[in-house]
C-alpha positions as CSV (number, residue, x, y, z in Angstrom):
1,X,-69.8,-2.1,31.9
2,X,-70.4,-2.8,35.8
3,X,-70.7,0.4,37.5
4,X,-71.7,-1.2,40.7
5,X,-69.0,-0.7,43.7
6,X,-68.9,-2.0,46.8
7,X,-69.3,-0.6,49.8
8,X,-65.4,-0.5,50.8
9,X,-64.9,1.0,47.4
10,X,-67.1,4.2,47.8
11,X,-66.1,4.4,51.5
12,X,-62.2,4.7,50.0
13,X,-63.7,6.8,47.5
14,X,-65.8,9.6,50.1
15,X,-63.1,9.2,52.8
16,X,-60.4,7.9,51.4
17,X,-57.9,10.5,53.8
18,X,-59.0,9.1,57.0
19,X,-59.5,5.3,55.9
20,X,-56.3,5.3,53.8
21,X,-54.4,5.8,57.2
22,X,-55.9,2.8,59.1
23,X,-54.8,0.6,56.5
24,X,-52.2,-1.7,56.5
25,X,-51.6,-1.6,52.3
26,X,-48.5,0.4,50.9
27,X,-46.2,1.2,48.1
28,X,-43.2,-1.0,49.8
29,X,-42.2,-4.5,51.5
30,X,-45.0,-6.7,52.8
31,X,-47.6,-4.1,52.3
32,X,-46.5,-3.4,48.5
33,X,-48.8,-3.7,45.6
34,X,-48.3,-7.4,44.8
35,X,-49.6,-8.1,48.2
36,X,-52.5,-6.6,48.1
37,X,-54.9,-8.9,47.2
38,X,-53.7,-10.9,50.5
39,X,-54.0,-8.1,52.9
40,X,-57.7,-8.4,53.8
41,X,-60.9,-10.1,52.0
42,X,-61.9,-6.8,50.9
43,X,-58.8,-6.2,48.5
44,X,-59.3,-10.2,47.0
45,X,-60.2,-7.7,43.8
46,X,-56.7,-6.4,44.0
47,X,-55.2,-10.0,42.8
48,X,-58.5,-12.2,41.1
49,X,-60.0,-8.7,39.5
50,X,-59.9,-9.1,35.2
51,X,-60.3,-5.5,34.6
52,X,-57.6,-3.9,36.9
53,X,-55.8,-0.3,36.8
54,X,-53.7,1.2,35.5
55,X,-52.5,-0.7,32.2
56,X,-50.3,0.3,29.8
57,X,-51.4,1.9,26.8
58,X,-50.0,0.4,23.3
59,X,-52.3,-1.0,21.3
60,X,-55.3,1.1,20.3
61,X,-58.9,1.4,18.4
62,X,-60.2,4.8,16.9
63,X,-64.2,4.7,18.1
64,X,-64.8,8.2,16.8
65,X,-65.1,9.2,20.9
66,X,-66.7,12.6,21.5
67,X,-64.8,15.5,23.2
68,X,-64.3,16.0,26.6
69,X,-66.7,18.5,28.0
70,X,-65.0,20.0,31.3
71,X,-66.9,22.0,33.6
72,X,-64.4,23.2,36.0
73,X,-65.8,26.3,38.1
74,X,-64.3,26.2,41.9
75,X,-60.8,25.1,43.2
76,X,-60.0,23.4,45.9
77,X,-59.8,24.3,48.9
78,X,-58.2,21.5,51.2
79,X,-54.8,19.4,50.8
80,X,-54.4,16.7,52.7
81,X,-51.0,14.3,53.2
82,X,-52.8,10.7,53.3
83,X,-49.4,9.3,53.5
84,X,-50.4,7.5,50.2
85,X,-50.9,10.7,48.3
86,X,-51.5,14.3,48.4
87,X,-54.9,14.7,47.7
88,X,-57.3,18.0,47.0
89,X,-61.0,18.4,48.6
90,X,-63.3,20.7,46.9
91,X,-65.7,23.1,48.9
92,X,-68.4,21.5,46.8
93,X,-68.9,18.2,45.2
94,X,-71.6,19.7,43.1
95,X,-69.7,22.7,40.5
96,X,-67.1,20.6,39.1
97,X,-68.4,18.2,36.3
98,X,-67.4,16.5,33.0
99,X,-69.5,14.7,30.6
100,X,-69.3,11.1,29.2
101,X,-71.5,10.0,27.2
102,X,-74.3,13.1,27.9
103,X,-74.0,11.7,31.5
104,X,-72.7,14.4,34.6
105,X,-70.0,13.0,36.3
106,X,-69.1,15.5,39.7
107,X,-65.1,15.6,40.7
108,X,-64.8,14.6,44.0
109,X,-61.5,15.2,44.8
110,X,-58.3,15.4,43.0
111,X,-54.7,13.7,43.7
112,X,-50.9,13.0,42.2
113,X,-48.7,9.9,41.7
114,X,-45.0,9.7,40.5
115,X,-43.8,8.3,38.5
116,X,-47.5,8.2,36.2
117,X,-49.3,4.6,37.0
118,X,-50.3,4.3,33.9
119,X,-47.5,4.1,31.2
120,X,-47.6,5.4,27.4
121,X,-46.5,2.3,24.9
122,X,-43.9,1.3,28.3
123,X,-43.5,4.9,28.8
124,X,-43.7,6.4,32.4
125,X,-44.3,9.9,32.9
126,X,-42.6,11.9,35.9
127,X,-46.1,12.5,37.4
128,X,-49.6,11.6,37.0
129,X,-52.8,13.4,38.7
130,X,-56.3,11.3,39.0
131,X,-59.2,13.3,39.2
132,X,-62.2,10.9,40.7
133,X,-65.9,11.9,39.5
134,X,-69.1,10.0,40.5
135,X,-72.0,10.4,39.1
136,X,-75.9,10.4,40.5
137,X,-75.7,6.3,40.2
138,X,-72.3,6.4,42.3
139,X,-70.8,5.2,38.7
140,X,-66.7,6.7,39.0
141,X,-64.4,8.2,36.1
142,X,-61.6,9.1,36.4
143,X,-60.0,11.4,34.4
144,X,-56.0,11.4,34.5
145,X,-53.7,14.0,33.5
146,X,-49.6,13.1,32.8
147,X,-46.8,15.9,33.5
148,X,-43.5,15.4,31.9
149,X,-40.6,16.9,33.7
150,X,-39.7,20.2,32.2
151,X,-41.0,23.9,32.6
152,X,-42.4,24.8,36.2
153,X,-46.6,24.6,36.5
154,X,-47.3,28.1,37.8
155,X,-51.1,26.4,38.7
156,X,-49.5,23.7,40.3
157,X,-47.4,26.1,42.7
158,X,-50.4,27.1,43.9
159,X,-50.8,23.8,45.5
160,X,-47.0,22.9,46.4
161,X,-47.0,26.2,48.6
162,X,-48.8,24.5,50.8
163,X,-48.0,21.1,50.7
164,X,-48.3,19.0,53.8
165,X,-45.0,17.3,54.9
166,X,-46.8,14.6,57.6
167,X,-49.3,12.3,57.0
168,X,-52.7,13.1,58.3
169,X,-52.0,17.1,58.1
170,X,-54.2,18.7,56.4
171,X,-54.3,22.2,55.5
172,X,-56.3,24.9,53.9
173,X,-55.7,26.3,50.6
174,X,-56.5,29.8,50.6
175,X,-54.8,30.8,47.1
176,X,-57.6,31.0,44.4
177,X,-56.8,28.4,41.9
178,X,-58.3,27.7,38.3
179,X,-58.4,23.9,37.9
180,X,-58.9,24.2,34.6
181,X,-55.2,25.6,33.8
182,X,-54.0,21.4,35.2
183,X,-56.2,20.1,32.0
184,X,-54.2,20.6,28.8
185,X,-55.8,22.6,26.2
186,X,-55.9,20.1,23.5
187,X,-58.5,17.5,25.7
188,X,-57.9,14.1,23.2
189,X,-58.0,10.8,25.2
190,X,-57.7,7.1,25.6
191,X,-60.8,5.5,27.3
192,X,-60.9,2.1,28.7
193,X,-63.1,0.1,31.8
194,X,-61.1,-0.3,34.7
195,X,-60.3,0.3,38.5
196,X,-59.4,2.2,41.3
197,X,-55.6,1.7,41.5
198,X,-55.4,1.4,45.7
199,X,-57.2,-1.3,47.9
200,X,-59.9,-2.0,47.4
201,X,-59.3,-1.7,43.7
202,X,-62.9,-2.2,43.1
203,X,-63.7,-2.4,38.9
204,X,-66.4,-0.9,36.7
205,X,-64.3,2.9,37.1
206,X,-64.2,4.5,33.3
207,X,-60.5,5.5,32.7
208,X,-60.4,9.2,30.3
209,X,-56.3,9.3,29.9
210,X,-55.7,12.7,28.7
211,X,-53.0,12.2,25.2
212,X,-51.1,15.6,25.8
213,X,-48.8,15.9,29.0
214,X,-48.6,18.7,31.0
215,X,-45.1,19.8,32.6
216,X,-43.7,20.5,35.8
217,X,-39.7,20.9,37.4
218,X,-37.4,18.9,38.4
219,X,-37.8,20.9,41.8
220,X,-41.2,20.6,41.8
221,X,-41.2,16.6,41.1
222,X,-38.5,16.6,43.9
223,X,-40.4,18.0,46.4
224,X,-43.5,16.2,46.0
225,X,-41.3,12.7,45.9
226,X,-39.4,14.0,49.0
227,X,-42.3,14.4,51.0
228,X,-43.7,10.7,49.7
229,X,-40.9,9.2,50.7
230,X,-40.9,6.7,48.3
231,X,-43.0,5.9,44.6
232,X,-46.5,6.1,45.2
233,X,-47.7,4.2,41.6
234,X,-48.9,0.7,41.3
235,X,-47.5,-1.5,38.2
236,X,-49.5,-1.6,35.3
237,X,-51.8,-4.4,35.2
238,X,-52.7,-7.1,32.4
239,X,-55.2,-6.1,29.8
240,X,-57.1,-9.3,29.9
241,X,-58.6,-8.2,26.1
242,X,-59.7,-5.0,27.2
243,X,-59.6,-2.3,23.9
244,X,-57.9,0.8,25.0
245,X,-60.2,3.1,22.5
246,X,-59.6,6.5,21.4
Protein backbone atom coordinates (compact mmCIF):
# COMPACT_ATOMS: atom_id res chain seq x y z
CA UNK A 1 0.00 0.00 0.00
CA UNK A 2 1.12 3.79 -0.76
CA UNK A 3 1.14 5.60 2.44
CA UNK A 4 2.66 8.65 0.91
CA UNK A 5 0.19 11.90 0.98
CA UNK A 6 0.56 14.96 -0.39
CA UNK A 7 1.08 17.93 1.03
CA UNK A 8 -2.71 19.25 0.63
CA UNK A 9 -3.69 16.00 2.03
CA UNK A 10 -1.93 16.29 5.55
CA UNK A 11 -2.58 20.10 5.48
CA UNK A 12 -6.62 18.92 5.32
CA UNK A 13 -5.75 16.41 7.66
CA UNK A 14 -3.77 18.89 10.65
CA UNK A 15 -6.12 21.74 9.84
CA UNK A 16 -8.75 20.63 8.22
CA UNK A 17 -11.32 23.32 10.38
CA UNK A 18 -9.70 26.30 9.08
CA UNK A 19 -8.80 25.04 5.45
CA UNK A 20 -12.21 23.31 4.98
CA UNK A 21 -13.80 26.89 5.15
CA UNK A 22 -11.73 28.52 2.33
CA UNK A 23 -12.76 26.02 0.08
CA UNK A 24 -14.99 26.17 -2.54
CA UNK A 25 -15.97 22.05 -2.44
CA UNK A 26 -19.46 20.94 -0.86
CA UNK A 27 -22.10 18.43 -0.35
CA UNK A 28 -24.59 20.34 -2.99
CA UNK A 29 -24.93 22.05 -6.62
CA UNK A 30 -21.79 22.98 -8.48
CA UNK A 31 -19.56 22.29 -5.51
CA UNK A 32 -21.15 18.69 -4.84
CA UNK A 33 -19.15 15.59 -4.78
CA UNK A 34 -19.21 14.73 -8.51
CA UNK A 35 -17.53 17.97 -9.09
CA UNK A 36 -14.80 17.64 -7.18
CA UNK A 37 -12.23 16.45 -9.18
CA UNK A 38 -12.85 19.71 -11.36
CA UNK A 39 -12.66 22.23 -8.59
CA UNK A 40 -8.96 22.73 -8.36
CA UNK A 41 -5.72 20.59 -9.61
CA UNK A 42 -5.25 19.47 -6.12
CA UNK A 43 -8.64 17.39 -5.98
CA UNK A 44 -7.75 15.75 -9.83
CA UNK A 45 -7.53 12.57 -7.19
CA UNK A 46 -11.15 13.10 -6.39
CA UNK A 47 -12.21 11.99 -10.08
CA UNK A 48 -8.86 9.94 -11.77
CA UNK A 49 -8.05 8.32 -8.06
CA UNK A 50 -8.42 3.96 -8.38
CA UNK A 51 -8.63 3.47 -4.74
CA UNK A 52 -11.25 6.02 -3.58
CA UNK A 53 -13.57 6.27 -0.26
CA UNK A 54 -16.00 5.20 0.92
CA UNK A 55 -17.18 1.99 -1.06
CA UNK A 56 -19.69 -0.22 -0.37
CA UNK A 57 -19.11 -3.23 1.45
CA UNK A 58 -20.71 -6.65 -0.19
CA UNK A 59 -18.45 -8.89 -1.17
CA UNK A 60 -15.82 -10.06 1.34
CA UNK A 61 -12.47 -12.29 2.15
CA UNK A 62 -11.89 -13.80 5.73
CA UNK A 63 -7.81 -13.01 6.17
CA UNK A 64 -7.78 -14.19 9.77
CA UNK A 65 -7.19 -10.12 10.66
CA UNK A 66 -6.09 -9.61 14.27
CA UNK A 67 -8.13 -7.67 16.82
CA UNK A 68 -8.41 -4.23 17.18
CA UNK A 69 -6.20 -2.95 19.95
CA UNK A 70 -7.84 0.59 21.15
CA UNK A 71 -6.01 2.73 23.38
CA UNK A 72 -8.35 5.40 24.17
CA UNK A 73 -7.26 7.49 27.41
CA UNK A 74 -8.28 11.34 27.02
CA UNK A 75 -11.50 12.96 25.41
CA UNK A 76 -11.81 15.65 23.56
CA UNK A 77 -11.81 18.74 24.41
CA UNK A 78 -12.82 21.05 21.37
CA UNK A 79 -15.88 20.90 18.78
CA UNK A 80 -15.73 22.70 16.00
CA UNK A 81 -18.68 23.45 13.13
CA UNK A 82 -16.46 23.34 9.91
CA UNK A 83 -19.58 23.74 7.97
CA UNK A 84 -18.64 20.36 6.39
CA UNK A 85 -18.79 18.46 9.64
CA UNK A 86 -18.62 18.63 13.33
CA UNK A 87 -15.41 17.66 14.19
CA UNK A 88 -13.63 16.87 17.87
CA UNK A 89 -9.89 18.07 18.72
CA UNK A 90 -8.02 16.27 21.37
CA UNK A 91 -5.86 18.12 24.06
CA UNK A 92 -3.18 15.72 22.88
CA UNK A 93 -2.34 13.93 19.66
CA UNK A 94 -0.06 11.71 21.61
CA UNK A 95 -2.69 9.33 24.36
CA UNK A 96 -5.05 8.16 21.96
CA UNK A 97 -3.72 5.15 19.76
CA UNK A 98 -4.77 1.93 18.01
CA UNK A 99 -2.72 -0.75 16.53
CA UNK A 100 -2.53 -2.21 12.96
CA UNK A 101 -0.47 -4.48 12.29
CA UNK A 102 2.02 -3.91 15.66
CA UNK A 103 2.26 -0.34 14.23
CA UNK A 104 0.91 2.97 16.69
CA UNK A 105 -1.42 4.87 14.88
CA UNK A 106 -2.28 8.42 17.16
CA UNK A 107 -6.14 9.74 16.68
CA UNK A 108 -6.00 13.07 15.59
CA UNK A 109 -9.30 14.12 15.67
CA UNK A 110 -12.62 12.68 15.43
CA UNK A 111 -15.89 13.62 13.26
CA UNK A 112 -19.68 12.52 12.09
CA UNK A 113 -21.45 12.09 8.70
CA UNK A 114 -25.25 11.25 7.99
CA UNK A 115 -26.43 9.37 6.48
CA UNK A 116 -22.94 6.72 6.92
CA UNK A 117 -20.58 7.16 3.64
CA UNK A 118 -19.91 4.07 3.55
CA UNK A 119 -22.91 1.61 2.99
CA UNK A 120 -23.32 -2.13 4.38
CA UNK A 121 -24.19 -4.68 1.18
CA UNK A 122 -26.31 -1.09 -0.24
CA UNK A 123 -27.20 -0.36 3.23
CA UNK A 124 -26.85 3.20 4.73
CA UNK A 125 -26.72 3.79 8.29
CA UNK A 126 -28.34 6.97 9.95
CA UNK A 127 -24.83 8.19 11.02
CA UNK A 128 -21.30 7.45 10.61
CA UNK A 129 -18.22 8.89 12.84
CA UNK A 130 -14.38 8.76 11.17
CA UNK A 131 -11.83 8.79 13.62
CA UNK A 132 -8.40 9.87 11.56
CA UNK A 133 -5.00 8.39 13.13
CA UNK A 134 -1.50 9.01 11.64
CA UNK A 135 1.18 7.34 12.51
CA UNK A 136 5.13 8.40 13.02
CA UNK A 137 5.48 7.96 8.90
CA UNK A 138 2.28 10.44 8.54
CA UNK A 139 0.71 6.94 7.24
CA UNK A 140 -3.60 7.62 8.11
CA UNK A 141 -6.29 4.98 9.36
CA UNK A 142 -9.19 5.65 9.79
CA UNK A 143 -11.28 3.84 11.90
CA UNK A 144 -15.15 4.26 11.38
CA UNK A 145 -17.86 3.58 13.61
CA UNK A 146 -21.87 3.25 12.15
CA UNK A 147 -25.00 4.32 14.56
CA UNK A 148 -28.29 3.04 13.64
CA UNK A 149 -31.24 5.09 14.65
CA UNK A 150 -32.66 3.78 17.88
CA UNK A 151 -31.89 4.18 21.70
CA UNK A 152 -30.24 7.69 22.68
CA UNK A 153 -26.03 7.62 23.08
CA UNK A 154 -25.76 8.93 26.62
CA UNK A 155 -21.62 9.46 25.41
CA UNK A 156 -22.75 11.13 22.51
CA UNK A 157 -24.82 13.77 24.52
CA UNK A 158 -21.94 14.72 25.91
CA UNK A 159 -20.91 16.10 22.74
CA UNK A 160 -24.52 17.31 21.26
CA UNK A 161 -24.69 19.68 24.49
CA UNK A 162 -22.48 21.62 23.02
CA UNK A 163 -22.80 21.53 19.56
CA UNK A 164 -21.93 24.51 17.44
CA UNK A 165 -24.82 25.78 15.30
CA UNK A 166 -22.49 28.29 12.82
CA UNK A 167 -19.74 27.35 10.93
CA UNK A 168 -16.38 28.36 12.12
CA UNK A 169 -17.65 28.38 15.97
CA UNK A 170 -15.84 26.49 17.94
CA UNK A 171 -16.28 25.74 21.42
CA UNK A 172 -14.88 24.02 24.40
CA UNK A 173 -15.99 20.86 25.79
CA UNK A 174 -15.68 20.89 29.36
CA UNK A 175 -17.80 17.53 30.12
CA UNK A 176 -15.36 14.59 30.81
CA UNK A 177 -16.02 12.11 28.17
CA UNK A 178 -14.77 8.34 27.76
CA UNK A 179 -14.20 7.84 23.96
CA UNK A 180 -14.04 4.49 24.44
CA UNK A 181 -17.96 4.17 25.32
CA UNK A 182 -18.43 5.47 20.93
CA UNK A 183 -16.45 2.11 20.04
CA UNK A 184 -18.76 -0.93 20.34
CA UNK A 185 -17.69 -3.57 22.57
CA UNK A 186 -17.56 -6.40 20.17
CA UNK A 187 -14.46 -4.51 17.93
CA UNK A 188 -14.78 -7.06 14.54
CA UNK A 189 -14.00 -5.18 11.24
CA UNK A 190 -13.77 -4.81 7.47
CA UNK A 191 -10.37 -3.48 6.29
CA UNK A 192 -9.65 -2.19 2.97
CA UNK A 193 -6.87 0.56 1.22
CA UNK A 194 -8.51 3.66 0.50
CA UNK A 195 -9.03 7.49 0.85
CA UNK A 196 -9.89 10.49 2.55
CA UNK A 197 -13.60 11.02 1.57
CA UNK A 198 -13.28 15.15 1.19
CA UNK A 199 -10.93 17.12 -1.25
CA UNK A 200 -8.22 16.36 -1.63
CA UNK A 201 -9.24 12.78 -1.38
CA UNK A 202 -5.65 11.77 -1.35
CA UNK A 203 -5.31 7.51 -1.30
CA UNK A 204 -3.04 5.17 0.54
CA UNK A 205 -5.62 5.86 4.08
CA UNK A 206 -6.23 2.15 5.70
CA UNK A 207 -10.13 1.87 6.20
CA UNK A 208 -10.97 -0.32 9.86
CA UNK A 209 -15.07 -0.32 9.42
CA UNK A 210 -16.25 -1.42 12.71
CA UNK A 211 -19.17 -4.63 11.91
CA UNK A 212 -21.42 -3.77 14.94
CA UNK A 213 -23.41 -0.34 14.93
CA UNK A 214 -23.85 1.71 17.65
CA UNK A 215 -27.31 3.75 18.21
CA UNK A 216 -28.43 7.03 18.59
CA UNK A 217 -32.29 8.99 18.43
CA UNK A 218 -34.13 10.15 16.09
CA UNK A 219 -33.75 13.53 18.05
CA UNK A 220 -30.33 13.25 18.30
CA UNK A 221 -29.80 12.46 14.33
CA UNK A 222 -32.27 15.51 13.84
CA UNK A 223 -30.31 17.81 15.51
CA UNK A 224 -27.01 17.04 14.13
CA UNK A 225 -28.78 17.12 10.39
CA UNK A 226 -30.52 20.42 11.37
CA UNK A 227 -27.48 22.07 12.14
CA UNK A 228 -25.69 20.59 8.66
CA UNK A 229 -28.20 21.80 6.80
CA UNK A 230 -28.05 19.30 4.33
CA UNK A 231 -26.26 15.38 3.87
CA UNK A 232 -22.75 15.66 4.59
CA UNK A 233 -21.72 11.96 2.94
CA UNK A 234 -20.05 11.43 -0.31
CA UNK A 235 -21.46 8.35 -2.70
CA UNK A 236 -19.72 5.26 -2.43
CA UNK A 237 -17.09 4.85 -4.91
CA UNK A 238 -16.07 1.99 -7.36
CA UNK A 239 -14.07 -0.87 -6.02
CA UNK A 240 -11.70 -1.01 -8.89
CA UNK A 241 -10.77 -4.95 -7.57
CA UNK A 242 -10.02 -3.81 -4.24
CA UNK A 243 -10.75 -7.02 -1.57
CA UNK A 244 -12.76 -5.66 1.33
CA UNK A 245 -11.03 -8.28 3.94
CA UNK A 246 -12.19 -9.22 7.23
Amino acid sequence: MNHSLSKAALLALSIMPFTALASHWTYEGEGAPEHWGTLSEEYKTCQTGMNQSPVNIDHTVNAHLSPLATHYVDGPVTLINNGHTIQAGLKSTTADTVTIDGQPFTLQQFHFHAPSENTVHGKHYAMEMHLVHKDAKRAITVVAVMFDKGAANSELEKLWATMPEKAAQDVKITTQMDLNALLPKEKSYWRFSGSLTTPPCSEGVTWIVLKHPLTLSAAQLEKFSHTMHHDNSRPAQPLNGRVVVE
